[in-house]
N, C-alpha and C positions, 0 to 999 in steps of 0.2 A: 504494500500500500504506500502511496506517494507520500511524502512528510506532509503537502500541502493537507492532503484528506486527510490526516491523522488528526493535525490541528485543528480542522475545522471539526473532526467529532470529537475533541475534548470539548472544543470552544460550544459547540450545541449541546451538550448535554448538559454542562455547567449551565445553559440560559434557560433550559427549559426544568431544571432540579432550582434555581434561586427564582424562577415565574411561582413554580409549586409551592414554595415558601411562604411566597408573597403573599398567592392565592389562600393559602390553607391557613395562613397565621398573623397576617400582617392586613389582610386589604380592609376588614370589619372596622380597625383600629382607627380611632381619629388622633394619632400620633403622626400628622400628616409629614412633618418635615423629618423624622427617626425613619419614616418610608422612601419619602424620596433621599434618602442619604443611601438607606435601603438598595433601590430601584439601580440606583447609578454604579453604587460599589460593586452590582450582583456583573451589572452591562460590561465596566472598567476590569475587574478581576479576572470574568469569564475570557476576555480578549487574553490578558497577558499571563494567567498561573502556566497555561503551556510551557511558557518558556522559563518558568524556575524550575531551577535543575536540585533535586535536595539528595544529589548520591553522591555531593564531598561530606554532605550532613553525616548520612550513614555510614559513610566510608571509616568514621572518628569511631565510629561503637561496632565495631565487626569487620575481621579480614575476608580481605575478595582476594578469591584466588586468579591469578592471571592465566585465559583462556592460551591456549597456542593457536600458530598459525602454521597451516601446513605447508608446507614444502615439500613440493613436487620434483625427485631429482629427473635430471634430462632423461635415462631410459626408459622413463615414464612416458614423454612425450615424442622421441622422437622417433618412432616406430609408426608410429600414425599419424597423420593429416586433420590438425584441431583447425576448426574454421568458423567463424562466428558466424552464426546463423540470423538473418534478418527477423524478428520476429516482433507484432503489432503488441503493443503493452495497451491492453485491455486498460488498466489503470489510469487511464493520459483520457478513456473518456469521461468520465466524470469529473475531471480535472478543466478541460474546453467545458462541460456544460457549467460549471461554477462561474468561468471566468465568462461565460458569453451575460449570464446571468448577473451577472456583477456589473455588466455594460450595459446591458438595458436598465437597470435599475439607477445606475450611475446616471444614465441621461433621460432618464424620470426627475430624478433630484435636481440636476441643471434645468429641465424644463421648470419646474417648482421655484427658484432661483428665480429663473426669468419670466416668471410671470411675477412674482411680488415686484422685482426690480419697474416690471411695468406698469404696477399699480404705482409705486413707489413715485416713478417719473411724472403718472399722470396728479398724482396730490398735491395741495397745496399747505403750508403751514398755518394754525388756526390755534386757539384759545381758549378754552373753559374755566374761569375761576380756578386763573394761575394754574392750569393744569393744560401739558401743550401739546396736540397733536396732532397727525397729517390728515386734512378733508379731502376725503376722497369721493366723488359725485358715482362714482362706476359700481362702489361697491353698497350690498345693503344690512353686510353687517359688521361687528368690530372685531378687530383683535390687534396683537401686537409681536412686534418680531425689533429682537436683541433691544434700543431701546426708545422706540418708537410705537407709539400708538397711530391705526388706522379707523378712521371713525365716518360715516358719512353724518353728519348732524340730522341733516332734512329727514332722517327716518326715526328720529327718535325726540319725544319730550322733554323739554328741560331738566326734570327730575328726574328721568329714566338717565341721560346725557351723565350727570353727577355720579349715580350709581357705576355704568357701564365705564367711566373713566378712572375709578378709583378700583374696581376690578382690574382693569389692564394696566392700572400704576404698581399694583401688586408684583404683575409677570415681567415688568420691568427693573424695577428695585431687585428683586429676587435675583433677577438673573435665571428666568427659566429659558429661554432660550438656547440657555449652553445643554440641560439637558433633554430639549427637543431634538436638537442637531445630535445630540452622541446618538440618541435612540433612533433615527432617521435613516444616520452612519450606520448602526448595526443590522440595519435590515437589507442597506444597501451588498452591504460584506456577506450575510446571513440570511439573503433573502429564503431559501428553501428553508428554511425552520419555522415552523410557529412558533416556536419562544421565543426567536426574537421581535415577532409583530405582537404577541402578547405582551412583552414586554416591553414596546411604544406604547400599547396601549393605556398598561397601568401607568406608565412616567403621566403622561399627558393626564391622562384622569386624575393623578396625584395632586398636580400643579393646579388642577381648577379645583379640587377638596381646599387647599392651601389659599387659593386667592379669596375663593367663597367663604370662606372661616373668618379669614382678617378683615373682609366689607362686614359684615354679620357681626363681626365685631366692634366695628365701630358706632354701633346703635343703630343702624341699618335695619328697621323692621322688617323678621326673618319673609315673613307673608310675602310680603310687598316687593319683596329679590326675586323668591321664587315665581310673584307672576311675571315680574318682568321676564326670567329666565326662559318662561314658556309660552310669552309674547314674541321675544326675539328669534325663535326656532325659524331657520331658514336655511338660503346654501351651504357650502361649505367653502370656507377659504383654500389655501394652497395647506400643505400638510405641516410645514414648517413651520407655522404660525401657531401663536399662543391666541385659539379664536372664544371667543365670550361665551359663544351658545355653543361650546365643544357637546357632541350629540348625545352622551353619557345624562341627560337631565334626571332621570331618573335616580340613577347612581347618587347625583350632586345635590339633588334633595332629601334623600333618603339620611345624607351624612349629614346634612345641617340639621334636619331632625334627630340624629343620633344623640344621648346621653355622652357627651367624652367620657372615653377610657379611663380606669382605674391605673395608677400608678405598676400597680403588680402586674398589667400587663406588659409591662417594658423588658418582664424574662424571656418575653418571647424572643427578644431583636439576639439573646445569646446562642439563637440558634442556630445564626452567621456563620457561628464557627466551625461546627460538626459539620455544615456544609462546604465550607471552605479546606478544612483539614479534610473530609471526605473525597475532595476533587485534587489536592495535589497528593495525598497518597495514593490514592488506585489509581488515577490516570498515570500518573507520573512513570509508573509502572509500565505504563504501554508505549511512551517513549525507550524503553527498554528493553527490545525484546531480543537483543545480542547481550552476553559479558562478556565479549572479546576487547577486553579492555587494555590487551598488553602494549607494555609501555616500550619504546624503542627508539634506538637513536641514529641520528639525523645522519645519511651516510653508511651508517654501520647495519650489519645482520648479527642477531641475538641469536645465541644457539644454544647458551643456558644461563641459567641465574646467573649474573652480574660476570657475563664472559660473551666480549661481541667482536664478529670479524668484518673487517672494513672492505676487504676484496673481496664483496660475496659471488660475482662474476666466475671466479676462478676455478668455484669449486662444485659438487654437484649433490654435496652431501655433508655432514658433518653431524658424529655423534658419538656416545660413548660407552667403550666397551671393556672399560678397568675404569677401577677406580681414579679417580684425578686425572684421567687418560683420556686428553681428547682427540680424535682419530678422524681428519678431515679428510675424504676424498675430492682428490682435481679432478678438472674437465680432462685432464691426459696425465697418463703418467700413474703411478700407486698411488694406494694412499698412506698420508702418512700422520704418525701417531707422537703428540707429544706430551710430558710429562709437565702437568703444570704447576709441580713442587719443587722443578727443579730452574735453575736462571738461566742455564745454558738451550734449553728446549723451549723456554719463553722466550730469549732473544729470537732464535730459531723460526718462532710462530709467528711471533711481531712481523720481522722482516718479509717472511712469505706474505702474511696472509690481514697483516695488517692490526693481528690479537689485540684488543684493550681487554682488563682487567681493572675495571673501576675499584677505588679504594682498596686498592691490593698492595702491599709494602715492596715484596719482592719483585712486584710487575714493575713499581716504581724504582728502586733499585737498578731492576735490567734496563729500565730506559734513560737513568742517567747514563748508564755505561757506551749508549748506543750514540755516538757526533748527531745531533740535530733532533734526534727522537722525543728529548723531554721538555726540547722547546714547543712542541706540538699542544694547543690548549686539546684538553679532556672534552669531548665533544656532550652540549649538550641533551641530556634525556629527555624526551618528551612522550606523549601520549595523546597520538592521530587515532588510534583505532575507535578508543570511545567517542569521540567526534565527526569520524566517519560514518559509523553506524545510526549515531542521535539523528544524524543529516540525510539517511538513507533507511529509512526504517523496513525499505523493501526487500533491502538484502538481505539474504538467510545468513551469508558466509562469504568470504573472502578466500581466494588461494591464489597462492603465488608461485612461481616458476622462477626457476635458476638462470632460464634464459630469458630473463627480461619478463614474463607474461606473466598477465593478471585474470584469474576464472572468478566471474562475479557472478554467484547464485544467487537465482530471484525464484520465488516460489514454484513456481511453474516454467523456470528454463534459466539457462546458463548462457554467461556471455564471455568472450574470449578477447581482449585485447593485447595485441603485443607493445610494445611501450619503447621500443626501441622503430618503432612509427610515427613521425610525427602526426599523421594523421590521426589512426588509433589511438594516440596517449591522448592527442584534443577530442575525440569524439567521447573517449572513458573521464575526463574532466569533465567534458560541459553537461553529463549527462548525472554526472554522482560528486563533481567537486575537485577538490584537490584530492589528491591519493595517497594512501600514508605508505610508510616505507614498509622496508621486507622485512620484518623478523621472524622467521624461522626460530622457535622456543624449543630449547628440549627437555621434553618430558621424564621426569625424576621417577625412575622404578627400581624396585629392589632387582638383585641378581637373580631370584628364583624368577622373578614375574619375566625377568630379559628372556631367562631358558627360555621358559613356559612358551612366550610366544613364538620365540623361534622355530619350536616347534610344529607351530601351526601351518605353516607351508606344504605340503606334501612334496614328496620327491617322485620323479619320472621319467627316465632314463638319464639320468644324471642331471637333469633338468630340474629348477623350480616349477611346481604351479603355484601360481600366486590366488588366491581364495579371501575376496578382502572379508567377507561377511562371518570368514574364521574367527577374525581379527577383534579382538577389544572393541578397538575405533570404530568398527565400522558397523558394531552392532547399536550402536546410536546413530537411527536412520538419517537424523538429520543429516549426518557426513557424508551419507552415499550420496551420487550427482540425479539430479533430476531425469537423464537419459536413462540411467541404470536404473531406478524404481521405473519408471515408466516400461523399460524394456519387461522388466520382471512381472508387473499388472497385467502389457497384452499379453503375455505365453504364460498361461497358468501353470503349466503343465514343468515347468523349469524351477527349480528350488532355489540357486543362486549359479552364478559365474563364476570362472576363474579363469587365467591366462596363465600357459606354459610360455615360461621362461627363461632364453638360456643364457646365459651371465656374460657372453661374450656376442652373443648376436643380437642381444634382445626378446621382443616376441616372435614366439613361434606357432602358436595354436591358442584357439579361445575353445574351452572348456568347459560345455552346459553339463551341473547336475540335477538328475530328472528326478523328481518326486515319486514317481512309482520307482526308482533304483536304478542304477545304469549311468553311464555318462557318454555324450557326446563330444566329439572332437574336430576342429575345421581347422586346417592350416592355412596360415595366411600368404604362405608361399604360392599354394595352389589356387589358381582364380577362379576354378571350378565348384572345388570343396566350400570356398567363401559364398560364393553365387547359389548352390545349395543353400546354405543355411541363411543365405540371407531371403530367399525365397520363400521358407519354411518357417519363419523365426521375426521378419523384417530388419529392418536395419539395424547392425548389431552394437551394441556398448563398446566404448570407445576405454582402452585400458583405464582402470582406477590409480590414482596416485597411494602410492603406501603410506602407511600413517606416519606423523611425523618421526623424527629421528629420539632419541633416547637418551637418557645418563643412567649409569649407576648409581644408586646410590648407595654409600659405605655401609657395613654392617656395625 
């Protein structure tokens, strides 16, 4: 789902849960200004609680564990042909119908505009016992907008005249205007909600309870308002305006006949809060639906806790298989394994591959030793991945590739950019932002669990088969790719995949095991055997990357 839509259904649920408030607890009350303080804070807060983020709050009372990112070593990929596939994001239409709807209603409101601007031009400036406002011949009834009164005189009595101007001297003093225009705003942004036109609604009805209250107050025989109120019933002004005969008469009578509120109903306004604290707790939760929150630095590939290689280009793999023993394999060449309790194998790794070891003594040590190396500032850490996710709520998952490439899982399909395109890296920008670095994390297991999984492979004429659904990793569906569950729903008839593999040439054969017992086999050398199965089967699963790389950890 787009972050656009996400915000807009925190932001609507907030307007139609603080309408319910209003409606349920608040509207009977002649606490008229506690409401509209009400009305506005529900409109103001419902806009912007989206964007408070309170997980540095929680982060203070509970460790988060940092997610990994997988890394895909190159004989993952390059036995097969990844191609990013065009596909229409269903998601993008609801996203055009908001904003089409956002434009019509936009030039509603300029039309609104410009029709009072026309009233406005056509009036002239006029007087009622030292009370001053615009005569307008056009119109036949009154109201006021920010701090002007529009009044045609010829339609009303001297006495009625007094009344009806110290009513609309109210919505000017006040300053109701400012909350006409926000609630006007919000329907404009929030047109497809009814809360938020229920919630114009109440604002504006508040402001005539509030004007009505203070004339009635002023000795104003109560009678003698209300007929005027139901003398004056006629058109409707422009929507923007604070208008006299707002069509609520009923309502507006009904409240100047009401007994005012008891003081002890003012427990109700503490209600605010349970719905306030209720919308940035649970919502806030739905901006969250990654914890890939690892943190990585600028430059560098992380490959375990507070140990990061700056040449990540070089190499296709890196992980570890003794204790304190880390064991990187290059694009060419063996791999090789160094010892990083000793100074002479961390000089060693620096040099190659570029090793920091943040807050490490003997690291710092090895790099005085090295001419130029400790002049080198400590690069800073940072933390893209929570920030890319918050900004992309549509992505399930990120991976990254050795050779430059990025596989961005979206609910329903996958996308492939290479990044050593400037094309590609600007089409994966303008589409998800700026893109955070590679860090490749390795996951901390004891020695038995290393066996354990090694295990899991079967062998096959000296050959791997690789079976990711063996795997730990991959028995959390979320990590399998959308091709591969998909491929697995059409063939019922198929229990999971695997790819024979041989350590020197790559793939060699894709490996169906069948749920009644048995397994199938297609080599990918033969374009016959492939064209079978792919005729029997559809297009087949594109190799899995293996889960990420590993540490020991010491016993």
């Amino acid at each position: 789902m787009p972050e656009l839509l996400l915000y807009l259904l925190k932001v609507n649920v907030a307007l139609v849960l603080f309408y319910l408030a209003y409606h349920v607890a608040f509207r009977r009350l002649t606490f008229y200004h506690l409401n509209r303080l009400f009305l506005v804070f529900g409109i103001v807060f419902s806009t912007i609680y989206p964007f408070i983020d309170l997980t540095e709050l929680f982060a203070r009372h509970e460790p988060i564990a940092n997610a990994y990112i997988v890394t895909i070593p190159a004989w993952a990929i390059t036995s097969q042909t990844i191609t990013q596939t065009p596909t229409f994001d269903y998601w993008q239409l609801p996203v055009y119908l908001f904003w089409t709807g956002v434009i019509v209603m936009l030039i509603r409101f300029i039309v609104q505009l410009v029709s009072l601007y026309n009233i406005h031009a056509a009036s002239e400036p006029a007087n009622y016992k030292n009370i001053g406002f615009r005569q307008v011949k056009t119109i036949s009834q009154a109201f006021s907008f920010w701090q002007t009164i529009y009044l045609n005189p010829t339609q009303h009595q001297n006495d009625e005249l007094e009344k009806i101007l110290n009513h609309e001297l109210i919505h000017i003093t006040g300053w109701h205007t400012l909350d006409v225009l926000l609630a006007e705003l919000s329907t404009v942004f929030y047109w497809f909600n009814p809360g938020a036109w229920l919630m114009k609604k109440a604002v504006k009805e508040n402001l005539e309870f509030i004007a009505d209250q203070n004339v009635v107050n002023t000795g104003v025989d109560k009678k003698e308002y209300q007929y005027l109120l139901l003398k004056v019933v006629g058109a409707t002004q422009p929507q923007i305006v604070n208008q006299f005969n707002f069509p609520s008469l009923k309502r507006r009578i009904a409240m100047m006949n009401k007994m005012p509120s008891t003081k002890k109903h003012l427990l109700k306004f503490l209600a605010v809060v349970p719905v306030a604290a209720v919308l940035l707790l649970t919502f806030n939760s739905i901006a969250k639906p990654h914890n890939d929150t690892a943190a990585d630095i600028s430059e560098y590939t992380k490959v375990g806790p507070d140990i990061y290689i700056k040449n990540a280009p070089t190499f296709t793999n890196a992980c570890w298989n003794a204790p304190n023993t880390l064991t990187i394999t290059p694009i060419e060449g063996e791999a090789d394994s160094y010892q990083l309790d000793n100074e002479q194998e961390l000089a060693k790794a620096y040099t190659k591959y570029g090793l920091y070891l943040p807050d490490n003594e003997m690291y710092d040590k090895v790099l005085a030793a090295i001419p130029g190396a400790a002049a080198e500032s400590k690069p800073q850490i940072v933390n893209e991945y929570k920030d890319f996710y918050k900004r992309n709520p549509q992505v399930r998952k990120l991976f990254w590739t050795t050779t430059n490439q990025i596989i961005v899982r979206l609910e329903a399909a996958e996308e492939i950019y290479n990044l050593e395109d400037k094309a590609s890296r600007a089409a994966a920008e303008k589409k998800y932002g700026k893109l955070p670095s590679t860090p490749p994390i390795a996951e901390a297991v004891s020695q038995e669990e290393f066996d354990a999984r090694s295990k899991n492979s079967m062998q096959e004429n000296g050959e791997k088969v690789f079976i990711p659904e063996d795997m730990a990793y991959y028995q959390d569906r979320n990590n399998l790719p959308v091709a591969y569950t998909n491929f697995l729903k059409k063939n019922t008839t198929i229990e999971k995949v695997g790819w024979r593999i041989n350590e020197q040439t790559g793939p060699q054969a894709i490996v169906f095991f069948m749920k009644a017992g048995g397994q199938e086999s297609y080599e990918f050398k033969d374009a016959k055997s492939i064209a079978t199965a792919k005729s029997k089967y559809g297009e087949l699963p594109n190799l899995l990357p293996p889960p990420p790389p590993v540490r020991i950890k010491k016993n």
